[in-house]
C-alpha positions as CSV (number, residue, x, y, z in Angstrom):
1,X,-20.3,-17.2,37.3
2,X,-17.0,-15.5,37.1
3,X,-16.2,-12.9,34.4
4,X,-13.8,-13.5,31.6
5,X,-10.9,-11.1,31.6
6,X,-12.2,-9.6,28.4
7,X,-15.7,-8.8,30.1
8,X,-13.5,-7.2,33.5
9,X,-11.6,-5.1,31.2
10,X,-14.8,-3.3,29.0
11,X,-15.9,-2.7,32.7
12,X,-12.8,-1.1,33.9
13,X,-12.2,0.9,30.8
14,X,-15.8,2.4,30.7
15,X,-15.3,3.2,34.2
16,X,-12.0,5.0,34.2
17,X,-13.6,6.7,31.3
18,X,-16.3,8.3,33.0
19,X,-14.1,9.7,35.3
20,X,-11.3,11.2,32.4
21,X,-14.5,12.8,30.7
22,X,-15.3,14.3,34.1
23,X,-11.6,15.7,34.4
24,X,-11.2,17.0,31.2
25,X,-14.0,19.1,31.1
26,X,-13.2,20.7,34.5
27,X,-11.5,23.7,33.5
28,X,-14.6,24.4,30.7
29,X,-17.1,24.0,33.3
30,X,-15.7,26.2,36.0
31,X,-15.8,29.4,33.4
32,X,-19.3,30.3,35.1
33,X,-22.8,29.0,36.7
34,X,-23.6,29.2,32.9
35,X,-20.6,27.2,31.8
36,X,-21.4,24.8,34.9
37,X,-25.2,24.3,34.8
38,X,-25.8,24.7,30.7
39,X,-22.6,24.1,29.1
40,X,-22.8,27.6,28.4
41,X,-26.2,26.8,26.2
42,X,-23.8,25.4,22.9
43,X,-23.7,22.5,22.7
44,X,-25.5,20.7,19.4
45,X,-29.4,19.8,19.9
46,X,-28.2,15.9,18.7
47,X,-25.9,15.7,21.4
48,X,-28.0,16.9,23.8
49,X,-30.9,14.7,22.7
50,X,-28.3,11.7,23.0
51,X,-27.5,12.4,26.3
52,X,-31.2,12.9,27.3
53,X,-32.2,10.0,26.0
54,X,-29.1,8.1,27.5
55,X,-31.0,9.8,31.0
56,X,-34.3,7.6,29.9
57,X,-32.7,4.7,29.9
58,X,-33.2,4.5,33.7
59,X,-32.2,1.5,35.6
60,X,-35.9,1.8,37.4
61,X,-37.3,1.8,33.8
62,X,-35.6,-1.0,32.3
63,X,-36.8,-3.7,35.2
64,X,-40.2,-1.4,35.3
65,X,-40.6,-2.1,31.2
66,X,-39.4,-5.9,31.4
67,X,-42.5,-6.0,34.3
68,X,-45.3,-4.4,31.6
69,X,-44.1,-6.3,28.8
70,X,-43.9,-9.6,30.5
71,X,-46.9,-9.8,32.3
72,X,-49.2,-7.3,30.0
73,X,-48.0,-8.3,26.3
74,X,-48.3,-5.7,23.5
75,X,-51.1,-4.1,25.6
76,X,-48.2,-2.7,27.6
77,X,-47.0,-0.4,24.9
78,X,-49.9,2.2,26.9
79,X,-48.6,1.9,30.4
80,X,-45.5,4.1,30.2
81,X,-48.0,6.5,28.7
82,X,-48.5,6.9,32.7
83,X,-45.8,8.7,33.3
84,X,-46.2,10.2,30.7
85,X,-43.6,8.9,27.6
86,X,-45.5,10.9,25.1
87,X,-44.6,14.1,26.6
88,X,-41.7,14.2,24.3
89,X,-44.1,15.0,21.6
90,X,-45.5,17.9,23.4
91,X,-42.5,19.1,24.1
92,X,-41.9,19.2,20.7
93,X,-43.9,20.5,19.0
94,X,-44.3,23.9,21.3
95,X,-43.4,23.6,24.9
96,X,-39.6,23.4,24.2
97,X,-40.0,26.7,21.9
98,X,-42.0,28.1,24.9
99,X,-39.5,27.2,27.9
100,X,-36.2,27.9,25.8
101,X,-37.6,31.7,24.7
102,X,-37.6,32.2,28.5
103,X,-34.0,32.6,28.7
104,X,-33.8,31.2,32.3
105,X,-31.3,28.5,34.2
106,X,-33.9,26.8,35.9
107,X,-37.5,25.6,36.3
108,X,-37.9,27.9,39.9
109,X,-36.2,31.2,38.5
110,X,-38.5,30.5,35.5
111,X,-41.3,31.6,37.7
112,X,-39.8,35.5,38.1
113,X,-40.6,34.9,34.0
114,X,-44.5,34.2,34.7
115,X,-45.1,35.8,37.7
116,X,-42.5,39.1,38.1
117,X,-41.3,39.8,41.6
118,X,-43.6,40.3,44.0
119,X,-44.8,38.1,46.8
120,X,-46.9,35.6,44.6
121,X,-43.7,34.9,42.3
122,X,-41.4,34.2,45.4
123,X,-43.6,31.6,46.5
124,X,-44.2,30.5,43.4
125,X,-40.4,30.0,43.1
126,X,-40.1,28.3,46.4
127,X,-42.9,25.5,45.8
128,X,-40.5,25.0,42.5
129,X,-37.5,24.5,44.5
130,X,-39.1,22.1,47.3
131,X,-41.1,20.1,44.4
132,X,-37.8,19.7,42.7
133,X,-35.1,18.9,45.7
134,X,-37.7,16.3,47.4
135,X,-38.4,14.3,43.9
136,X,-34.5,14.1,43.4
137,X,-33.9,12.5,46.7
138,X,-36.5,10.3,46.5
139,X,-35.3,9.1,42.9
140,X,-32.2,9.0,43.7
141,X,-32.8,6.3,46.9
142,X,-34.5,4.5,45.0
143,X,-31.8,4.4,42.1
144,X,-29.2,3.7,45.0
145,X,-31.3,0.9,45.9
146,X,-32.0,-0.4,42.5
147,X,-28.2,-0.9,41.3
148,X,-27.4,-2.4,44.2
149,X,-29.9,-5.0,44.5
150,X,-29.3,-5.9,40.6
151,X,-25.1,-5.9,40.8
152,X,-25.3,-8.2,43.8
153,X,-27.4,-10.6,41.2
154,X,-24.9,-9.0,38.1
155,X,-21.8,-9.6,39.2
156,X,-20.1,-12.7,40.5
157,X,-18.2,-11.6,43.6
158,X,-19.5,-10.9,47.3
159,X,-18.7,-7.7,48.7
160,X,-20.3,-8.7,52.1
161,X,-17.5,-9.5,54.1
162,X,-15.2,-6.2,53.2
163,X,-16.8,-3.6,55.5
164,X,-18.5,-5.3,58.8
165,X,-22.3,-4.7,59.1
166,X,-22.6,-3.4,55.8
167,X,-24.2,-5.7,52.8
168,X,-22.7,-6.5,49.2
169,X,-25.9,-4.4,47.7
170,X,-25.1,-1.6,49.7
171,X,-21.8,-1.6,48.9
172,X,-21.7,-2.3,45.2
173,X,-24.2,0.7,45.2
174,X,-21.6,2.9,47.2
175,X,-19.3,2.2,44.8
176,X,-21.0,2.9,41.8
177,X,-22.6,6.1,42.8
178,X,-19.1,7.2,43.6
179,X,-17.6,7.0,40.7
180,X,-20.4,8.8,39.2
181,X,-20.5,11.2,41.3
182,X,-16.7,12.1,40.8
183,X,-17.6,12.9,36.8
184,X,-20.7,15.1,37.9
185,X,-18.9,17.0,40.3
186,X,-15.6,17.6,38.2
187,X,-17.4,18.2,34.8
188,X,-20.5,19.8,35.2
189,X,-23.0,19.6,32.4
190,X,-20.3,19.1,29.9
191,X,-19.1,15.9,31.9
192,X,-22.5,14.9,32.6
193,X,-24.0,15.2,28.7
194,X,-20.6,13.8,26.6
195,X,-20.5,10.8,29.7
196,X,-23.9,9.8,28.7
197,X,-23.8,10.5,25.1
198,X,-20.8,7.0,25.7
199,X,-23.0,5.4,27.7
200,X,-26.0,5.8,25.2
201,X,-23.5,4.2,22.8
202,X,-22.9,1.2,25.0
203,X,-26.5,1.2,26.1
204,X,-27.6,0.7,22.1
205,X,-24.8,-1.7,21.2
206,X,-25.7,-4.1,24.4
207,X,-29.8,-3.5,23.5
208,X,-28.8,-4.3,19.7
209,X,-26.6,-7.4,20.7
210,X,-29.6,-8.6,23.5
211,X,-32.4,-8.0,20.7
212,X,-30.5,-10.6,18.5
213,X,-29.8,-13.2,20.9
214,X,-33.3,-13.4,22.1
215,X,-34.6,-13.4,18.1
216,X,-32.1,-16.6,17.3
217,X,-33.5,-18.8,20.5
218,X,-37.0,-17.7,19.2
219,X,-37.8,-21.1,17.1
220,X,-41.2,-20.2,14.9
221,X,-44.1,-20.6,17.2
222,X,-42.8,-21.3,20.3
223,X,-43.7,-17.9,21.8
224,X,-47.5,-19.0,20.9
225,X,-47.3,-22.0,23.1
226,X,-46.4,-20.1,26.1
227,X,-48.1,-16.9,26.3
228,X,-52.2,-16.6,26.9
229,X,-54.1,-15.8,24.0
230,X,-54.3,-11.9,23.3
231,X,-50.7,-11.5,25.0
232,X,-49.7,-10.7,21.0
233,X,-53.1,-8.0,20.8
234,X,-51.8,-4.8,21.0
235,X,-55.5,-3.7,21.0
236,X,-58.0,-4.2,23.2
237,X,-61.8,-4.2,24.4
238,X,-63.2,-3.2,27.8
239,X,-61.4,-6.2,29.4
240,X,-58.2,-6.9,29.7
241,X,-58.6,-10.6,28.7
242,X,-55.5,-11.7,29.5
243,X,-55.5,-14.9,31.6
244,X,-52.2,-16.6,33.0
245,X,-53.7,-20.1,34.5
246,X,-51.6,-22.8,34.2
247,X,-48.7,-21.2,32.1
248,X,-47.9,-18.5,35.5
249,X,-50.9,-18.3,37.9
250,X,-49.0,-15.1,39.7
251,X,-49.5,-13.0,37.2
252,X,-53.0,-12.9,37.3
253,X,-52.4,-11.8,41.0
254,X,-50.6,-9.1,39.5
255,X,-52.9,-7.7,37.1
256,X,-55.5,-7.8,40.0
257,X,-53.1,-6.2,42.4
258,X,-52.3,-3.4,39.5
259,X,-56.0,-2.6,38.7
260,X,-55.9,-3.1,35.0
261,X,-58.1,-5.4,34.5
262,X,-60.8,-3.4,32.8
263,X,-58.2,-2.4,30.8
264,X,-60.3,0.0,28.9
265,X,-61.2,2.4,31.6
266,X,-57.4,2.2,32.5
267,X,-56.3,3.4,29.2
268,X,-58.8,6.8,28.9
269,X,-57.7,7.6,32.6
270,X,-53.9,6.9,31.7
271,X,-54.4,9.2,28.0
272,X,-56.5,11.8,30.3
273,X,-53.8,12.0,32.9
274,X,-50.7,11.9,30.4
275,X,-52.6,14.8,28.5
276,X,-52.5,16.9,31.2
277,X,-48.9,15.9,32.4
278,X,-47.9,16.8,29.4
279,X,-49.4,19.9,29.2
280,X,-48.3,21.2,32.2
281,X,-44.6,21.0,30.5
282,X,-41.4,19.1,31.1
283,X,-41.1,18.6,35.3
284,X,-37.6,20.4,37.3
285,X,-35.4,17.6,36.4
286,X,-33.0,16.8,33.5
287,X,-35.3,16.9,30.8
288,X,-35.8,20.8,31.6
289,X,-32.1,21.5,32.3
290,X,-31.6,19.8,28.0
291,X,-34.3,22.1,26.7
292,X,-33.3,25.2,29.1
293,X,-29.1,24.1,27.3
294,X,-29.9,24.3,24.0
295,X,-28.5,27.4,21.6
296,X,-32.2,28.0,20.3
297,X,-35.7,27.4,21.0
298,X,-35.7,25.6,17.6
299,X,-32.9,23.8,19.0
300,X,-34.6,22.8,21.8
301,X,-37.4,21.6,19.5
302,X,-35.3,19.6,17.5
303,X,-33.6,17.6,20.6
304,X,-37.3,16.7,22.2
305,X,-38.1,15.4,18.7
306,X,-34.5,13.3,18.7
307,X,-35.1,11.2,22.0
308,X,-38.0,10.0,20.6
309,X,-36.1,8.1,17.9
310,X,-32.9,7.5,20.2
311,X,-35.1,5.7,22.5
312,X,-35.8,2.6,20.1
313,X,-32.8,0.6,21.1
314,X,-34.2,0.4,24.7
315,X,-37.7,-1.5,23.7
316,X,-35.2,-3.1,21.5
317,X,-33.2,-4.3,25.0
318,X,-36.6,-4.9,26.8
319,X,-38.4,-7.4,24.4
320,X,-35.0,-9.2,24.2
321,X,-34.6,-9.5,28.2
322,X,-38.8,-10.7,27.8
323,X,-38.4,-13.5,25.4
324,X,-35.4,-14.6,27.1
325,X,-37.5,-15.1,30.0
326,X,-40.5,-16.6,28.4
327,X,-38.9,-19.2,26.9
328,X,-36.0,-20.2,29.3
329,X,-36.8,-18.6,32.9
330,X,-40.7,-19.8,33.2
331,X,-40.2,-22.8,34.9
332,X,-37.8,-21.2,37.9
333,X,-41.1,-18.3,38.2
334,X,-43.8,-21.2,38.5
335,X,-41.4,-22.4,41.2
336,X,-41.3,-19.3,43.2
337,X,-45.1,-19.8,43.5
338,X,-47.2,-16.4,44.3
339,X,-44.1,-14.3,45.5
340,X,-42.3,-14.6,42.1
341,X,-39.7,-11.6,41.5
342,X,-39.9,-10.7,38.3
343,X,-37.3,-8.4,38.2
344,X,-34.6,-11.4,38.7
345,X,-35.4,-12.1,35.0
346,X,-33.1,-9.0,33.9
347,X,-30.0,-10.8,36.0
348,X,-31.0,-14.6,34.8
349,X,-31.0,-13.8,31.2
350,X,-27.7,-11.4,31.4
351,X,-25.6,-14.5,33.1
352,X,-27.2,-17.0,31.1
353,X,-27.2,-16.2,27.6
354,X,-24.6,-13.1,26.9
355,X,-21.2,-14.8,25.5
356,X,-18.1,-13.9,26.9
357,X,-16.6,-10.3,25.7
358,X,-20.3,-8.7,25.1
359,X,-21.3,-9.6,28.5
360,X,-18.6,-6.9,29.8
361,X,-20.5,-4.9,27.1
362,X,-24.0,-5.3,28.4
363,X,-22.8,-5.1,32.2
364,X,-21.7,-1.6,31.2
365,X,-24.5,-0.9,29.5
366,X,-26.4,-1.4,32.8
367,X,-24.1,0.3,34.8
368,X,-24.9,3.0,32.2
369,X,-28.9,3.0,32.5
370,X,-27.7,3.7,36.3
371,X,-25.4,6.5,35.9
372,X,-26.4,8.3,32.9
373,X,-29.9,8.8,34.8
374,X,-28.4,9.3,38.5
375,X,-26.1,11.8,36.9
376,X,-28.5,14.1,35.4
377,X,-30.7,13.8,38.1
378,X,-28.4,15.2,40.6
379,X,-26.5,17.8,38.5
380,X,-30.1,19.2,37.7
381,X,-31.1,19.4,41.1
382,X,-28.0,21.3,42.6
383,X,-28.6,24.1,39.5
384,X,-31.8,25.0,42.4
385,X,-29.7,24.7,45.3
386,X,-27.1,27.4,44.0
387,X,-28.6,29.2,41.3
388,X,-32.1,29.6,43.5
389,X,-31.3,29.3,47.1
390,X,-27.4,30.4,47.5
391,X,-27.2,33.0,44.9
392,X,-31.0,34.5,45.1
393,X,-30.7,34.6,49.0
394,X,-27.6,34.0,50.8
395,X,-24.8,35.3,48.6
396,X,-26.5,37.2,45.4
397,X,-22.9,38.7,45.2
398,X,-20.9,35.8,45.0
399,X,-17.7,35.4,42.6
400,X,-18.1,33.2,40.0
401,X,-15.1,30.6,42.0
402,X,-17.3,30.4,44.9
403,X,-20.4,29.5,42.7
404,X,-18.9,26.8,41.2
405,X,-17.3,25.6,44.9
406,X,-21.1,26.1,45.8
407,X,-22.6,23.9,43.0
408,X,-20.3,21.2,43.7
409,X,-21.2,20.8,47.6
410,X,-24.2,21.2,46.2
411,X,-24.1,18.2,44.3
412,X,-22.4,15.6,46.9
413,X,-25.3,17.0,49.4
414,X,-28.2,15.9,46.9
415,X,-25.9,12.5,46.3
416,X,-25.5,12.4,50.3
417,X,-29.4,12.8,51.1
418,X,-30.5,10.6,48.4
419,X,-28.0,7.7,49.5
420,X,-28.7,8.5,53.3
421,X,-32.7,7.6,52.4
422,X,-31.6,4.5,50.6
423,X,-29.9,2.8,53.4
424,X,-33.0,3.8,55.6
425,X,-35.2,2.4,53.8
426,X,-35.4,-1.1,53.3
427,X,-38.1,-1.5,49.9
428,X,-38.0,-0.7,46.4
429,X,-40.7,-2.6,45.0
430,X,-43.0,0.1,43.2
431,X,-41.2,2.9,45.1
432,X,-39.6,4.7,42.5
433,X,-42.9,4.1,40.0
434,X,-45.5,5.6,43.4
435,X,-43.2,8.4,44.3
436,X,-43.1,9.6,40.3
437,X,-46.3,9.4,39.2
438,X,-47.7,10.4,42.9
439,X,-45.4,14.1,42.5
440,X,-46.5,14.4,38.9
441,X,-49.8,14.1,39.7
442,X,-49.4,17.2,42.2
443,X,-47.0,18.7,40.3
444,X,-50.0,18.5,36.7
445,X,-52.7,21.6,37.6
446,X,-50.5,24.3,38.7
447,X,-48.0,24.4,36.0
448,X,-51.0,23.4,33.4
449,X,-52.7,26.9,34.0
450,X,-49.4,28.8,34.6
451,X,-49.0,28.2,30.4
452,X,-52.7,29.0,29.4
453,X,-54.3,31.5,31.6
454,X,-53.7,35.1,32.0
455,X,-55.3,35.7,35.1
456,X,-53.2,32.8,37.5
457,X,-51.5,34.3,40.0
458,X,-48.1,32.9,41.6
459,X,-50.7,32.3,44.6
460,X,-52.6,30.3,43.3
461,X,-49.3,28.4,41.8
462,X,-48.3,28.0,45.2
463,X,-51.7,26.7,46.8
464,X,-51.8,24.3,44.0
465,X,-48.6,23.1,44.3
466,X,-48.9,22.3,47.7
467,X,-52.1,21.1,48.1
468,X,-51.5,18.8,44.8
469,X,-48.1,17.2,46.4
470,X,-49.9,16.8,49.6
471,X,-52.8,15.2,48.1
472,X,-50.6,12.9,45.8
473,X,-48.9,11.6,48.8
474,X,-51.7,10.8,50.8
475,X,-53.9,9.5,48.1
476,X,-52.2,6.0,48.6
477,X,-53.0,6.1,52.4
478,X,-56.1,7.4,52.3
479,X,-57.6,5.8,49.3
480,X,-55.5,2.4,49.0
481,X,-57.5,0.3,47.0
482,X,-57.3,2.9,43.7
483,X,-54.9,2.8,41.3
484,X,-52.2,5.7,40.6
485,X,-54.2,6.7,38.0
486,X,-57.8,6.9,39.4
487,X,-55.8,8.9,42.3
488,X,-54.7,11.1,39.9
489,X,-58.9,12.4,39.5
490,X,-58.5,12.8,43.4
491,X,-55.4,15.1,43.0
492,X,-56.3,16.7,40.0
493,X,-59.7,17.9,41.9
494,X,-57.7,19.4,45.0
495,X,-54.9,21.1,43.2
496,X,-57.3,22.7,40.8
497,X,-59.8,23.6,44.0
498,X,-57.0,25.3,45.4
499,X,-55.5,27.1,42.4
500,X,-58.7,28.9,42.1
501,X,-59.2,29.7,46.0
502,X,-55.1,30.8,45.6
503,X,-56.0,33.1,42.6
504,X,-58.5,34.8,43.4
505,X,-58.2,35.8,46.7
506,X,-55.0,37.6,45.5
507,X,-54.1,40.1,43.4
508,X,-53.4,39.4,39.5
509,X,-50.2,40.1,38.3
510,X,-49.9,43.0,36.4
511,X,-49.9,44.4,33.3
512,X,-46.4,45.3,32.9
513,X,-45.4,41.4,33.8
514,X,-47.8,39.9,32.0
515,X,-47.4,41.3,28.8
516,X,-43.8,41.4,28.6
517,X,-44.4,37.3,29.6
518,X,-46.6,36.8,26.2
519,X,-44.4,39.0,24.3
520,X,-41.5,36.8,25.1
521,X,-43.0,33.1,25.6
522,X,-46.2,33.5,22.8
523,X,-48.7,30.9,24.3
524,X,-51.9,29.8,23.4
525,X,-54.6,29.9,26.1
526,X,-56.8,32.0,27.8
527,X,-54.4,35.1,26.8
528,X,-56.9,37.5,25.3
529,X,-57.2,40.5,27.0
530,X,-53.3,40.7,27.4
531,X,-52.8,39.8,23.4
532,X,-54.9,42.9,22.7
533,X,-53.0,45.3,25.3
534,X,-49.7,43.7,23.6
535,X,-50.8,43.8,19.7
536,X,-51.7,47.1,20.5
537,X,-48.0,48.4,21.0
538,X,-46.3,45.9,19.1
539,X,-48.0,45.0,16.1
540,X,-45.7,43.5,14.0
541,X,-45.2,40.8,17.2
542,X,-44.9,37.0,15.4
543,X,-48.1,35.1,15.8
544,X,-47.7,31.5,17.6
545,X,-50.8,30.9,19.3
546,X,-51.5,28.5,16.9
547,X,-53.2,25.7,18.8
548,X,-55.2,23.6,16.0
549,X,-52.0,23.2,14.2
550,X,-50.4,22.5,17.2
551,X,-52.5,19.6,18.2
552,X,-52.6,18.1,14.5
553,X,-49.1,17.4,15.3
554,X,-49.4,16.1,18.3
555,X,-51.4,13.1,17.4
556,X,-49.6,12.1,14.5
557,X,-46.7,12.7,16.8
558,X,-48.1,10.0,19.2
559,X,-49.1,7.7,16.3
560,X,-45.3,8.0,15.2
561,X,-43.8,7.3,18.8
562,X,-45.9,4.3,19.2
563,X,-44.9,3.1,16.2
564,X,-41.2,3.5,17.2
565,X,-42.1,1.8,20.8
566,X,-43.7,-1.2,19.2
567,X,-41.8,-1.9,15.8
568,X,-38.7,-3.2,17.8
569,X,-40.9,-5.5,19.8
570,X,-42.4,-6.8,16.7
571,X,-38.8,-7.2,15.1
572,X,-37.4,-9.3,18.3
573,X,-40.3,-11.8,18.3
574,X,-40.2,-12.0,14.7
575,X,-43.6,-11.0,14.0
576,X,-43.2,-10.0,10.1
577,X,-46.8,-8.8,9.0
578,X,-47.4,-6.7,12.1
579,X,-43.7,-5.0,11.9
580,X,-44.3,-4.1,8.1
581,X,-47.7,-2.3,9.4
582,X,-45.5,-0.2,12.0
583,X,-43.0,0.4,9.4
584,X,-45.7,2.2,7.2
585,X,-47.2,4.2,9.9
586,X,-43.7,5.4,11.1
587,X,-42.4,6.4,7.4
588,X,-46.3,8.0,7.0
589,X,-46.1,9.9,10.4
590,X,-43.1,11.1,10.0
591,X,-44.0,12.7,6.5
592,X,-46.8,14.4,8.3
593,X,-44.7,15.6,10.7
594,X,-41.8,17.2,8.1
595,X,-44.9,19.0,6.6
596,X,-46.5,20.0,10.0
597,X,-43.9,20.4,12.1
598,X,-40.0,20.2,11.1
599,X,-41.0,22.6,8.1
600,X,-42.7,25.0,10.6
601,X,-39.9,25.4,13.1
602,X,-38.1,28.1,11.4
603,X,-41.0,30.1,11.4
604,X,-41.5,29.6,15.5
């Protein structure tokens, strides 16, 4: 399939942009670390939310989303709830506020914030730093992986023969995470949030353009004569219900091989687990470097609430790629018997059906997903290397050209580890999914309690950071036949065991650090005996442990955000009655939340 010279062009333009946005914020980023790592914490809370949500539309994601909705139907609208996607709303509604009042450049110096200076905050702030570097690697093999697996399917030339030994994958993905590494090292945060805030543009445009296509093959009920019954229920009973005989018998060896079938219990452990997730607060990635950028904690707010809406173009994109497939790709999936791939869907339906001119479009737009995500990722990561490593314990007197020198090497490292893994490893199916939710999973206890109870030590962070992570990583091993969810009970059990063991056989933090914490931060929790010591000297302090407000919010909040997820989907199959219902509940929701929460923010 060779590209028109319209479709090369978009590609090479949107390229060489990235790299001009990288060099023309170079001077503005070297001002300082803060300049460099938070943009020097101005930039607007719509921008930033653009280029976070540009971040979520991951490359992993995309194929990951096109897997659920394909094989699951509507029911698959809860499984990103997994990881958890309606964290957002928690974040909010108050833990934004919370992280942003800290004042701090990074999730592991945000611990001297907790826990002060003494021996429990220092390895407090190392378990922060490892938990953050390892994740980051790992996401970004996988990413490497990913793109290049996809572009060899993507794009119509062979890139085998160039460098001897070395594949066409492998070297599309080389060159990709180059170029993208040139605007992350040049720019800093100001390259890496105005380049994404273009490629969320593309991104929408491309998900828009994909959306319609797939709604004008869609002939009335032709999806109904190839999907089993209940694929359209986005509700459901104990069982799944959802049987694939004779229309695509391997996907019923997929829903056995996933664990959903009683599809019930799966949903109140995925809501239990993406409760807790979410409570523990954003994870030391991207998402925290945004919040940690913004000009205010009602800023902050703001921007977590934007990405919510900024992400509808990408179930837009999804449910287009899915119908596509249904209807034209189904017979070539029966044929691959029980080894289909159902990621070569995404590739089929870009080369088959995307005219001339907007393919170049939608190409960048995946190239985007890629880069926007990889970006972030490794900018965010480096911020620990030199803000928490170099500057805290090699060089705390370092001039602010050396910083930025540091935070640049510090960068290409993260980009050189990452890629290194990559082209060790040989597998990506699932990998980036199991490494996420199995680090999440240790990463959930710890930071839940570090929010909501006076008396947790940065011991007993550290104990339950580790034992957590270790536990998530050898729950698969040891307990293969669960899925990531029932492991997540498993975890949640050992990090908690050990929080406690960590806590109290060490000494609690004192008064002077814990007070001045809830004077700053304002959480709800198990705080009284320090909100009495600190109402006692400051009186006039600004209430904000307002918890059953709080949580009000957050349910209509997740009401809303499924209501965004799902309306697209209904638009795109062209299911009018249902859409109108999802219509209602987003303009109701989002009433509740002016009243609840937009109107409140001033006062927080």
């Amino acid at each position: 399939m060779p590209l028109h010279t319209i479709d090369l062009g978009i590609i090479v333009v949107y390229l060489l942009a990235t790299v001009f946005i990288g060099l023309f914020f170079v001077k503005k980023a070297s001002r300082s670390l803060d300049s460099y790592f938070l943009a020097d914490r101005g930039l607007p809370w719509y921008i930033l939310g653009l280029s976070n949500a540009s971040s979520m539309f991951d490359i992993n994601g995309i194929l990951w989303l096109v897997y659920l909705l394909f094989v699951y139907g509507l029911k698959s609208i809860w499984l990103p709830w997994l990881l958890p996607l309606f964290s957002q709303i928690f974040f909010m509604v108050y833990l934004s506020i919370w992280l942003r009042r800290s004042n701090v450049m990074t999730g592991a110096e945000w611990m001297t914030t907790r826990f002060g200076r003494g021996r429990g905050a220092a390895l407090a702030h190392v378990s922060t730093v490892i938990f953050a570097l390892v994740s980051v690697i790992g996401l970004i093999s996988c990413a490497f992986q990913v793109i290049g697996l996809l572009s060899t399917h993507l794009f119509p030339w062979d890139l085998g023969g160039i460098v001897p030994g070395v594949t066409s994958a492998r070297l599309y993905a080389i060159l990709f995470v180059g170029i993208t590494t040139i605007y992350v090292l040049l720019g800093g945060l100001f390259g890496v949030v105005y380049t994404a805030v273009l490629q969320f543009i593309i991104m929408a445009i491309a998900s828009i353009a994909v959306g319609v296509i797939a709604m004008s093959t869609l002939s009335p009920g032709i999806l109904d004569s190839i999907v089993p019954a209940g694929w359209k229920n986005l509700f459901f009973s104990w069982q799944l219900h959802l049987d694939w005989s004779g229309i695509l018998n391997a996907a019923n060896l997929k829903i056995d091989r996933d664990g959903y079938s009683l599809f019930a219990l799966t949903f109140l452990l995925i809501l239990f687990r993406g409760v807790l997730l979410s409570m523990a607060g954003p994870a030391p990635n991207f998402d925290m470097q945004r919040i940690l950028a913004a000009r205010s904690p009602k800023e902050a707010s703001l921007m977590s609430g934007f990405v919510n809406v900024m992400l509808i173009p990408r179930h837009m994109l999804t449910a287009g790629l899915v119908v596509l497939g249904l209807v034209f790709y189904l017979p070539k999936l029966r044929a691959m018997g029980s080894i289909v791939d159902l990621r070569m869907i995404v590739p089929y339906t870009v080369r088959n059906f995307i005219p001339a001119g907007l393919l170049g479009l939608v190409l960048a737009a995946f190239l985007s997903a890629f880069m926007s995500t990889f970006a972030a990722t490794v900018h965010a990561a480096s911020a620990y290397i030199v803000n928490d490593i170099y500057k805290r314990y090699i060089n705390p007197v370092a001039e602010t050209k050396s910083l930025i020198l540091a935070s640049r090497m510090a960068s290409l490292a993260m980009v050189v580890a990452g890629v290194g893994l990559g082209l060790i490893s040989e597998s990506i199916s699932g990998e980036m999914l199991r490494l996420t939710l199995a680090l999440l999973s240790g990463f959930a206890m710890a930071n839940i309690l570090k929010w909501h109870w006076w008396r947790f030590t940065g011991c007993g962070y550290f104990c339950g950071m580790l034992a957590g992570i270790l536990a998530a990583l050898l729950a698969p091993i040891a307990l293969p036949n669960l899925s990531a969810a029932h492991h997540f009970l498993v975890i949640l059990a050992i990090a908690f065991l050990f929080c406690l063991l960590g806590t109290v056989f060490s000494t609690a933090e004192t008064d002077e650090v814990l007070m001045r914490f809830y004077q700053r931060v304002r959480p709800w929790g198990f705080w009284g005996p320090i909100n009495k010591k600190v109402r006692a000297l400051y009186p006039e302090l600004p209430r904000d442990a307002d918890f059953g407000r709080h949580w009000r919010t957050i349910l209509i909040g997740m009401v809303w955000q499924a209501s965004l997820s799902v309306a697209p989907i209904f638009l795109v199959i062209k299911w009018w009655p249902a859409l109108l219902i999802a219509v209602v509940a987003i303009a109701l929701s989002s009433l509740l939340l002016k009243i609840s929460w937009l109107d409140k923010l001033a006062d927080e």
